[in-house]
C-alpha positions in Angstrom: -234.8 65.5 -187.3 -235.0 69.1 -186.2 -236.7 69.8 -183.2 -238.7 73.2 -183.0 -236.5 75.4 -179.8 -239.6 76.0 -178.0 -240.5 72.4 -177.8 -237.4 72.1 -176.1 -237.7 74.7 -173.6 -239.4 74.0 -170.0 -239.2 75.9 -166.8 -237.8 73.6 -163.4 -234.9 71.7 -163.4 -234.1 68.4 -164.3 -233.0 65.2 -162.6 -230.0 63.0 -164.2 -228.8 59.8 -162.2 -230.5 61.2 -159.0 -228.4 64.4 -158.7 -229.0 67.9 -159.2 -227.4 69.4 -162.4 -225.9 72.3 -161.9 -226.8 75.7 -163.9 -227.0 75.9 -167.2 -228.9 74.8 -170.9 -229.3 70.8 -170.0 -232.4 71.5 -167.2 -234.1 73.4 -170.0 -234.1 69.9 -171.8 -236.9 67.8 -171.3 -236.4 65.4 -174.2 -232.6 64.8 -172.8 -232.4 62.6 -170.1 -229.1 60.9 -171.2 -225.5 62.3 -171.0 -224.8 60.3 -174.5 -228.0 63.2 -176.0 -225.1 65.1 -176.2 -221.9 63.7 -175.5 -220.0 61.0 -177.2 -219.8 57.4 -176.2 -217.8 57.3 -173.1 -218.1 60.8 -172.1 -214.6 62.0 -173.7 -215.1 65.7 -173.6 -212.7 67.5 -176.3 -211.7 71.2 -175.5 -213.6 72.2 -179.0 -216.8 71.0 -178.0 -217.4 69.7 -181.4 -219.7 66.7 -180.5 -221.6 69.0 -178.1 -222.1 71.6 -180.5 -223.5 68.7 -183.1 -226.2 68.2 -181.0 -227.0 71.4 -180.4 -227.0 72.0 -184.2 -228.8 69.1 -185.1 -232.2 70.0 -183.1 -232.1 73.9 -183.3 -230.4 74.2 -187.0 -226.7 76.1 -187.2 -226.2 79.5 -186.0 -226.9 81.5 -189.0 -230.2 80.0 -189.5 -231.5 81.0 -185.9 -230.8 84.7 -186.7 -234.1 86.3 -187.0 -234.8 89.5 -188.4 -237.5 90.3 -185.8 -236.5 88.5 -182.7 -234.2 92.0 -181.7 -232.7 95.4 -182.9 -229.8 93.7 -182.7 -229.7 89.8 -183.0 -226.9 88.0 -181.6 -227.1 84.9 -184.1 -226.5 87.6 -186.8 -223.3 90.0 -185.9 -220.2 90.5 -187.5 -218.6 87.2 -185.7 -221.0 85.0 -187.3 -218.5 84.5 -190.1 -218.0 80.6 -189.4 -216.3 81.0 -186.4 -218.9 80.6 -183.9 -220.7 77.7 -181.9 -223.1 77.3 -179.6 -220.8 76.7 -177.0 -219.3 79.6 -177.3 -222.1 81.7 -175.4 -224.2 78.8 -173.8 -223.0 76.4 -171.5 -224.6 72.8 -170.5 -223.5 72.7 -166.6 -222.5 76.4 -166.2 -224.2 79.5 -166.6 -224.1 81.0 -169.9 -222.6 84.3 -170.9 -222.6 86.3 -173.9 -219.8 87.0 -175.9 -221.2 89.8 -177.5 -221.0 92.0 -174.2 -217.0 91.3 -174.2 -216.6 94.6 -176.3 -220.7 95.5 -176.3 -223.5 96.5 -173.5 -226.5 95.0 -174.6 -229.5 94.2 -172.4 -230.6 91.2 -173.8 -232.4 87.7 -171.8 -229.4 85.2 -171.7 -231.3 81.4 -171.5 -230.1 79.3 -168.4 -227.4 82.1 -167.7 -227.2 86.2 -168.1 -225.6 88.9 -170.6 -222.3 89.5 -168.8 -219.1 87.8 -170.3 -216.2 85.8 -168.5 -213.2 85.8 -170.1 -210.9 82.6 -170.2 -208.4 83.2 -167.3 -204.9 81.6 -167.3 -203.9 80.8 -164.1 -201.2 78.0 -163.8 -201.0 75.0 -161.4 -196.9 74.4 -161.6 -197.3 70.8 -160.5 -200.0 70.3 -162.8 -197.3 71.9 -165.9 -194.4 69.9 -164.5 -196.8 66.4 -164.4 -197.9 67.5 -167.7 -194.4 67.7 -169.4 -192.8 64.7 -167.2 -195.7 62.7 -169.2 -194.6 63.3 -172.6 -196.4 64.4 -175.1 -200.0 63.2 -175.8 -199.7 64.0 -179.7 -196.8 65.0 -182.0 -197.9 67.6 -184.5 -195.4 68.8 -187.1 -196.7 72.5 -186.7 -198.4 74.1 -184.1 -199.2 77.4 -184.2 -200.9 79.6 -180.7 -203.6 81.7 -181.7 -205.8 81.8 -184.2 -206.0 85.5 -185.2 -204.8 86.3 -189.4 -201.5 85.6 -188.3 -201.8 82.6 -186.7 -204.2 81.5 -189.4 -202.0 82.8 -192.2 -199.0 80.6 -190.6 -201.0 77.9 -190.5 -202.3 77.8 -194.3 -198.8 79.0 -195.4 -197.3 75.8 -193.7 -200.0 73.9 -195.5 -199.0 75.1 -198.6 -195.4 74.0 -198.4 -196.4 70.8 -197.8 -196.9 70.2 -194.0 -200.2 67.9 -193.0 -199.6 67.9 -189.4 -200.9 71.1 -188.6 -202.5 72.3 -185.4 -203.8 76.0 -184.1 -204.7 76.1 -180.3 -207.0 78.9 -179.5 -207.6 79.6 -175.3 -211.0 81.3 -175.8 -213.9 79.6 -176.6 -214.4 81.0 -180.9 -210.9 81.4 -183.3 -210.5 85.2 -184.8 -209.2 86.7 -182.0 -208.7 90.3 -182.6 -208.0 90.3 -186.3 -212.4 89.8 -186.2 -212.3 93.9 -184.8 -209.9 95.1 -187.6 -211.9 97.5 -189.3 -209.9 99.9 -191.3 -207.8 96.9 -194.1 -204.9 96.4 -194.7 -201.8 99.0 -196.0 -199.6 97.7 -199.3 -197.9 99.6 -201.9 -197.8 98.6 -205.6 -200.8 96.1 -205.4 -202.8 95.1 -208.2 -205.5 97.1 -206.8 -203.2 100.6 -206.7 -201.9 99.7 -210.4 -206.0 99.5 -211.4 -206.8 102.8 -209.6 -203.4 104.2 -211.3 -202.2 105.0 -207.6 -198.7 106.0 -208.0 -197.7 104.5 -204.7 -193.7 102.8 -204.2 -192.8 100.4 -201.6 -189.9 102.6 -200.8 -192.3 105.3 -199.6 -194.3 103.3 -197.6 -191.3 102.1 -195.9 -190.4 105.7 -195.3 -193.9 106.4 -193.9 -193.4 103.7 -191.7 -190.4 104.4 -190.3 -191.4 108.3 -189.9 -195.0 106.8 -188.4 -192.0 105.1 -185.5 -190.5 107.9 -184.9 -187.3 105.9 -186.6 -187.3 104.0 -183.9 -188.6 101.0 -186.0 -186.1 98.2 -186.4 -185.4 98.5 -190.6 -185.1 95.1 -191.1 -188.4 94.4 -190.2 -190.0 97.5 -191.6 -187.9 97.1 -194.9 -189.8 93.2 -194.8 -193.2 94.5 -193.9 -193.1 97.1 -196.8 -191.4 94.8 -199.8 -193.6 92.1 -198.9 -197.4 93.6 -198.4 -198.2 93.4 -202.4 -197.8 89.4 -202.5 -199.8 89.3 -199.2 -202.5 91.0 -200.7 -202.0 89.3 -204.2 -202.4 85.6 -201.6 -205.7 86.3 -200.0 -206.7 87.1 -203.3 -205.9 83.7 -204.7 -207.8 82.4 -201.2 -210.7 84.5 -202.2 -210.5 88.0 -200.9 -211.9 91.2 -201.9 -209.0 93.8 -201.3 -210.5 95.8 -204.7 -210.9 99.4 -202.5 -208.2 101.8 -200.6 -208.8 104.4 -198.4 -206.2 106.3 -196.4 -205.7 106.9 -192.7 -203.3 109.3 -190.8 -199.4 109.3 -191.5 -199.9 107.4 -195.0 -198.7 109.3 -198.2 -201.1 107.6 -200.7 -204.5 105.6 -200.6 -203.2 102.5 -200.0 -205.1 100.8 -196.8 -207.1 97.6 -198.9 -210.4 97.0 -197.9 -213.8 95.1 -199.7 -215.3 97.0 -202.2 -218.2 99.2 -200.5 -216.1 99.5 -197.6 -217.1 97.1 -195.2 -214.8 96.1 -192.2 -211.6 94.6 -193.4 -210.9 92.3 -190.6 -213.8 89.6 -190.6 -213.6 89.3 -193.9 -209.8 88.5 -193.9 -211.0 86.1 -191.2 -213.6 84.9 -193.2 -210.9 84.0 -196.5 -208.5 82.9 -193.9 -210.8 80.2 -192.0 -212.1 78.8 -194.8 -208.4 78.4 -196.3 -207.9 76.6 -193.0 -210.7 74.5 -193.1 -210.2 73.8 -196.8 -206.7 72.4 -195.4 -208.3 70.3 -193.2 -206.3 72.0 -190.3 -208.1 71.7 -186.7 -208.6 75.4 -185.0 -208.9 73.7 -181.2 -210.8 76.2 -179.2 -210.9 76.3 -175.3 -207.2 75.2 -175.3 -204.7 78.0 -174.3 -201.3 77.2 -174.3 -200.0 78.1 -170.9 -195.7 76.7 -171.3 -193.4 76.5 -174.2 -191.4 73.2 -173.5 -187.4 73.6 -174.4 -184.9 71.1 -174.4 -181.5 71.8 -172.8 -180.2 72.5 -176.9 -182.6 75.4 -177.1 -185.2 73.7 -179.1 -189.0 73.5 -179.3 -190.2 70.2 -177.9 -193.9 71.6 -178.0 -195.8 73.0 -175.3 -198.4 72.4 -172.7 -202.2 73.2 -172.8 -204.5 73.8 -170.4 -207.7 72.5 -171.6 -210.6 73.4 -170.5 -212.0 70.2 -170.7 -209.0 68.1 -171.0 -207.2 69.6 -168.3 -203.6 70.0 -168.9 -201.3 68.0 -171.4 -198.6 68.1 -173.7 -198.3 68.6 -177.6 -195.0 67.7 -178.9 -194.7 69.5 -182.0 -191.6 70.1 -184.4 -192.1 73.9 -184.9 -194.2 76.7 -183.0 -195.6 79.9 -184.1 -196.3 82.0 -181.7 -199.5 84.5 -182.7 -201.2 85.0 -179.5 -201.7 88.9 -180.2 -200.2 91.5 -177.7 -201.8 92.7 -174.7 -203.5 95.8 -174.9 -207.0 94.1 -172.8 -204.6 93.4 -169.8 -204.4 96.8 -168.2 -202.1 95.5 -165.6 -199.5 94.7 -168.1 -199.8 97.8 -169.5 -200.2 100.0 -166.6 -196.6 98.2 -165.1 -194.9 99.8 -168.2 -197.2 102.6 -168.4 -198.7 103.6 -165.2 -200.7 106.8 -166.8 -202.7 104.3 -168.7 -203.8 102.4 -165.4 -207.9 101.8 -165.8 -207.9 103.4 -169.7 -210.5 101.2 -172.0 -208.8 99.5 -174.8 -210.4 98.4 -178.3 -209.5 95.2 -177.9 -210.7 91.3 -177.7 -210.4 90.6 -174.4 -208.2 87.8 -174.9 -205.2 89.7 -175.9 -203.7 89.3 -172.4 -199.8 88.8 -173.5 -200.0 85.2 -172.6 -197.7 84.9 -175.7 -194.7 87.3 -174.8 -195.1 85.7 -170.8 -194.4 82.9 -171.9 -191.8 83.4 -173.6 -190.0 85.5 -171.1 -190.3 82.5 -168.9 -187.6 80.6 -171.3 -186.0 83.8 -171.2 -186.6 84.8 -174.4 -185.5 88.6 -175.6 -188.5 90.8 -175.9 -188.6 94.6 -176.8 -190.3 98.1 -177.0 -192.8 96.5 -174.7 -193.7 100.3 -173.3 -194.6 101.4 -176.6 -198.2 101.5 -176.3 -200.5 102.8 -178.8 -203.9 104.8 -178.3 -206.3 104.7 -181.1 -207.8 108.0 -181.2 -211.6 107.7 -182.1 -213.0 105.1 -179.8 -217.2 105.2 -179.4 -218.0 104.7 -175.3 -214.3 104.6 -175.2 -213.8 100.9 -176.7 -215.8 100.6 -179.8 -213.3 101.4 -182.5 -214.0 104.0 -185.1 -211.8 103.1 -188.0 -209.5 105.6 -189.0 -210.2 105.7 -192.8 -213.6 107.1 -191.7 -211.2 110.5 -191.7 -209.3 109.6 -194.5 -212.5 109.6 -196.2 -213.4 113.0 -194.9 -214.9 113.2 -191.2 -213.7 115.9 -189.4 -213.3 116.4 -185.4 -214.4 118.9 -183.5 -214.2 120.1 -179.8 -217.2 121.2 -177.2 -216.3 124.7 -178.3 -217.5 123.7 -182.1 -213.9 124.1 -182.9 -212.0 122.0 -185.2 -208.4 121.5 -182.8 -205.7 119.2 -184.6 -205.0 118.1 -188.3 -207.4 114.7 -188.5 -205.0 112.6 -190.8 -201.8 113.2 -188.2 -200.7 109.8 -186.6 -202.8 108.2 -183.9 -200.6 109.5 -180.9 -200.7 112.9 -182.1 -204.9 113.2 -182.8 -205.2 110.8 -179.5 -203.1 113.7 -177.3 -204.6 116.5 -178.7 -208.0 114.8 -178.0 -206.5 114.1 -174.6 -206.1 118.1 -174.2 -210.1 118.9 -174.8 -212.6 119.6 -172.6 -213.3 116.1 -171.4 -210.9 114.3 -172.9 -213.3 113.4 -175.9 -214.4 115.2 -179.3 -217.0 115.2 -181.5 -216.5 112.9 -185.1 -218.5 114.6 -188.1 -219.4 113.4 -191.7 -221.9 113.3 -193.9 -223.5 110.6 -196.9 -220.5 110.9 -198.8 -218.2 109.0 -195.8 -221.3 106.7 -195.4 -221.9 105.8 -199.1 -217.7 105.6 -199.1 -217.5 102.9 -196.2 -220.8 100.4 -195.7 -219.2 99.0 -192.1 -220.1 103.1 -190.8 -223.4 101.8 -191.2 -223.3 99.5 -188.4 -222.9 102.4 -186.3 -226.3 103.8 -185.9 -227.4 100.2 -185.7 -225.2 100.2 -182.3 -226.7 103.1 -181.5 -223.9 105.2 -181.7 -224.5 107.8 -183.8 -226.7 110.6 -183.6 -228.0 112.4 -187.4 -228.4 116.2 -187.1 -230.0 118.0 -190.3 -229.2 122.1 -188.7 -226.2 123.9 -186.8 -229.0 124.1 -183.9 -230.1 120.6 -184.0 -226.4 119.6 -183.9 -226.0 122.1 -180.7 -229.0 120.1 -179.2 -227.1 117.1 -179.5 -223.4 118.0 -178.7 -223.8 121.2 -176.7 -221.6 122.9 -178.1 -222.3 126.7 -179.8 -224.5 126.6 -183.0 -222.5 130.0 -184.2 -219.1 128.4 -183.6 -219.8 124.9 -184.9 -221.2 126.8 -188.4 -218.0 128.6 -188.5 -215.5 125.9 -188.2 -217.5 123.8 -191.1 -218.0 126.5 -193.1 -214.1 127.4 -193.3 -213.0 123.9 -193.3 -215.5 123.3 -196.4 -213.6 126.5 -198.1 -210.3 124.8 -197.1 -211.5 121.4 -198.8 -212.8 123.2 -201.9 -209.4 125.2 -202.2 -206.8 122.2 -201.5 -205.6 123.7 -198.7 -206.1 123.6 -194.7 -204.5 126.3 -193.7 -205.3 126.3 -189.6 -203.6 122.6 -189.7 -201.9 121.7 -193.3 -204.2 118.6 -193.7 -203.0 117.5 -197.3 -205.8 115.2 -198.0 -209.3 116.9 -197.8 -211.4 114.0 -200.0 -214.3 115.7 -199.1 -216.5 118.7 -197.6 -218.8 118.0 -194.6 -223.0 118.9 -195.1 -226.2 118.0 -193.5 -227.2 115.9 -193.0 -224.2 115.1 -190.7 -224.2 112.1 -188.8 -222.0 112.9 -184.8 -220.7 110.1 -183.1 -219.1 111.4 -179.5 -214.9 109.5 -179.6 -212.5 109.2 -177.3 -208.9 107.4 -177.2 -208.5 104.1 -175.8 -206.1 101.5 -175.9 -205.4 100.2 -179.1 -201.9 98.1 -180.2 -198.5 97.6 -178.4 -195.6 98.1 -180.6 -193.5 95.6 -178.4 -193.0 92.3 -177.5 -191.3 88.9 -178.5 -188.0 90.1 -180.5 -188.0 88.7 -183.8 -185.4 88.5 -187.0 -186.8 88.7 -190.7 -187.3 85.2 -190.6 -189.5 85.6 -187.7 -186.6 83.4 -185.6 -187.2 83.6 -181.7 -183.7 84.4 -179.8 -182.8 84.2 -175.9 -181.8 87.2 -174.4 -178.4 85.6 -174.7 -178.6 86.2 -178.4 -178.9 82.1 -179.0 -181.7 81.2 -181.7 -184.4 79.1 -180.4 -184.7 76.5 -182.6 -188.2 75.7 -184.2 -189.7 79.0 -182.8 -191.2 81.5 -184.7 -193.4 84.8 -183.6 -195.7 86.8 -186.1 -198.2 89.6 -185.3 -198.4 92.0 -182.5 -196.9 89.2 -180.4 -193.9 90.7 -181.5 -191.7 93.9 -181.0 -189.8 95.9 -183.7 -191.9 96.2 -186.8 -193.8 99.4 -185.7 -191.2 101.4 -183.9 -193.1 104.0 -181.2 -196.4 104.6 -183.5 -198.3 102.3 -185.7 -199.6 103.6 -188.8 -203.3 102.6 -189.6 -203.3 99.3 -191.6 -199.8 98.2 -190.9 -201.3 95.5 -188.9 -203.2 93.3 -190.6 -199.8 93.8 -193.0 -197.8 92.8 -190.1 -200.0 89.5 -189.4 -200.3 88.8 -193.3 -196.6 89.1 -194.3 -194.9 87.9 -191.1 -197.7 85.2 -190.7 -196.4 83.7 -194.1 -192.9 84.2 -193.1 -193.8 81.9 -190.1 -195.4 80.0 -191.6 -192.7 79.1 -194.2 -190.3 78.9 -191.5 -192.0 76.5 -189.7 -192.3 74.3 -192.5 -188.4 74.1 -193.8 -187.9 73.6 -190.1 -189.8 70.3 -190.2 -188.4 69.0 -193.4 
């Protein structure tokens, strides 16, 4: 029987077998006054909290249903992560005090119960003894596939390893809710001669997106991969079909020759609802996503095979999984500015776009086998970021916002790649620029609309209104839209060549104040087509596999908008597969 959360909630603290508890949720309990209220006979705590979160469900109702239209502006019980992936756990915290997860990429002021509104990411710092005791013990369990992290690559491995026939399947996920970065992905994700092109009588080839890919990497790309990526998106988008997706829109960001980034029809963010197809094609599997349980050692025999690794539980402290293949799909490490700043020190202190947990746990790790890794100082800036960190998609100007300096002056063709548009926003007045569109972009992409929720956008209905907001000269501002408008009602730009003007800009125009942050990193664990792992020897690692931005090669020096949720989708098969013939 549900209990109503207020009669739960009384000030003081409570005393449990004489002692003090420390901080948290349980001295807000007055009903509890047994550990079994909410732990399991015997007090076995399991890194995913499941039991816990039971309880917490069974007196206060699941997550979605304590989403209240009128509790806030913005109501953390109903975001854009509340796609199945979160628990109660994952904020609030019995014996510890809670922290909000929203305020990992977010600033919100908001009362945190037993606890306050900063976040803590999971930190992954090693006890050797504890490793070596760990792997001297054996394994604890002995899965057939395990797979580290439990982004769309990792959670495309996993289902794809279900699919050929593997039951023994486990994802380990350090921080405390699965998604991982793939729940930011807003843009979708690129293909060429889908079902959805063919429909929309998009004349796109495979053979020129693999040429705007490798032009996108400076050539730098290795081909292989690249040729794999781009022969291989169409059947990853004609898969999460069959698991349910809606991929039935394209858009088109910078370096891309035809509409071909797939998105939900309407236009909403791409990313959570991959997630969304993907999770429930894991659950449907009945594969376990084991949150709070980072994998912190790959365990290699002296043959150069995967015995498993070892996890540092949160709960369960550490142990070892034995497991017959491992994918690797931690996600690169963009939110670790000390990686990045000791191959790039101009970058040192620069916000990035990402979830905080992309700290390269995966490509350390592997270097500590002495794995091969590569392009690791190919670093990406995304070049519309709101505050710095809140990413702006890219087919936003693919669907026809424009950018303009403090001068009111339009400065750089808005479809080039993302390192070109982020330097020449670089070289502005402030480093920063000003993002313009108008009810066409809006009515074009529904997830834009989450922007003036955040409070990021500003609506301006005159050239003197919009100098109120952005400072910069009413005249000059009129001017640059009025020429770009003849320019898009011509066909041609001709301060910049942009080729692809889908639409003109006017009032009411909504501004939204961008500015580049750290976005992707092209490089890390070097991989074949088959997603094999290799020493830097050049020996194969037996039973390892890598897919996602874990991995090094596929982008070359610039990724092109898109390319990676295609990189997690038709490498995280690949691995997947892989993984599987491995075992049998």
């Amino acid at each position: 029987m549900k209990l109503s959360p207020l009669s739960l909630v009384i000030s003081g603290a409570l005393l449990l077998s004489g002692q003090a508890l420390a901080q948290g949720i349980v001295p807000l309990h007055k009903e509890f006054t047994e550990c079994s209220s909410c732990h399991t006979a015997g007090m076995q705590v399991r890194d995913n909290l499941a039991a816990e979160n039971a309880a917490c469900v069974d007196c206060h109702g699941s997550y979605p249903e304590l989403a209240t239209e009128d509790r806030h502006d913005i109501d953390p019980h109903d975001s854009h992560l509340d796609l199945g992936n979160l628990n109660c756990t994952t904020c609030h915290s019995g014996h510890q005090e809670s922290s909000m997860v929203c305020n990992s990429c977010h600033e919100y002021d908001m009362a945190m119960p037993a606890g306050d509104n900063q976040w803590r990411p999971t930190k992954l710092e090693t006890d050797a003894d504890a490793v070596a005791k760990a792997i001297a013990a054996g394994p604890v369990e002995q899965i057939d596939v395990l797979v580290i992290g439990s982004g769309a690559s990792g959670t495309t491995a996993a289902v794809s390893a279900a699919q050929a026939g593997i039951d023994k399947i486990l994802i380990l996920e350090k921080e405390p809710m699965p998604g991982g970065n793939s729940m930011l992905a807003a843009g979708g994700m690129a293909s060429a001669e889908s079902s959805t092109q063919k429909a929309l009588k998009i004349g796109d080839t495979k053979k020129v997106w693999y040429q705007d890919i490798m032009k996108g990497g400076y050539q730098h790309n290795d081909p292989a991969l690249a040729r794999t990526l781009s022969q291989n998106g169409a059947e990853g988008i004609e898969w999460l079909k069959s698991l349910g997706a809606d991929l039935n829109s394209v858009g088109r960001p910078g370096g891309h020759s035809f509409e071909r980034v797939h998105r939900p029809t309407g236009g909403a963010k791409a990313g959570p609802h991959i997630m969304t197809t993907l999770m429930k094609a894991v659950k449907d599997h009945d594969i376990e996503v084991r949150v709070n349980a980072p994998a912190v050692k790959l365990v290699v025999d002296n043959h150069d095979r995967i015995q498993g690794v070892v996890v540092k539980g949160k709960h369960q402290g550490y142990y070892m999984v034995g497991a017959k293949s491992v994918v690797i799909a931690s996600g690169g490490f963009a939110a670790n500015n000390d990686m990045v700043a000791s191959f790039r020190p101009e970058l040192k202190g620069m916000n990035t776009t990402n979830n905080k947990g992309n700290q390269g746990d995966g490509i350390q790790m592997v270097e500590e086998i002495g794995g091969k890794v590569k392009d690791v100082k190919e670093i990406q800036l995304f070049p519309t970021a709101a505050k710095g960190k809140i990413l702006i998609t890219g087919t936003i100007r693919g669907a026809g916002a424009i950018l303009l300096n403090d001068q009111g002056q339009r400065f750089v063709n808005e479809l080039g790649t993302r390192d070109v548009v982020s330097g020449a926003i670089i070289d502005q007045s402030k480093h920063h620029a000003w993002m313009l569109y108008d009810q066409d972009v809006v009515n074009e992409l529904s997830q834009v609309k989450g922007l003036e929720t955040l409070g990021l956008v500003d609506v301006v209905l005159s050239y003197p209104e919009l100098e109120a907001v952005t400072g910069m000269p009413a005249k000059a501002a009129q001017a640059s839209l009025e020429r770009y408008n003849e320019f898009q009602m011509k066909g041609e730009d001709l301060d910049f060549g942009k080729r692809f003007m889908k639409t003109d800009v006017r009032f009411p125009i909504y501004v939204v104040d961008v500015s580049p942050a750290i976005h992707h990193t092209m490089g890390g664990i070097a991989i074949n087509e088959n997603t094999e792992v290799f020493l830097r020897n050049g020996t194969k690692i037996q039973g390892l596999y890598a897919s996602g931005e874990v991995t090094g090669g596929v982008h070359g020096k610039n990724r092109l908008g898109g390319n990676a949720i295609a990189d997690t989708v038709v490498f995280g098969r690949i691995a997947g597969a892989q993984a599987a013939k491995q075992v049998k």
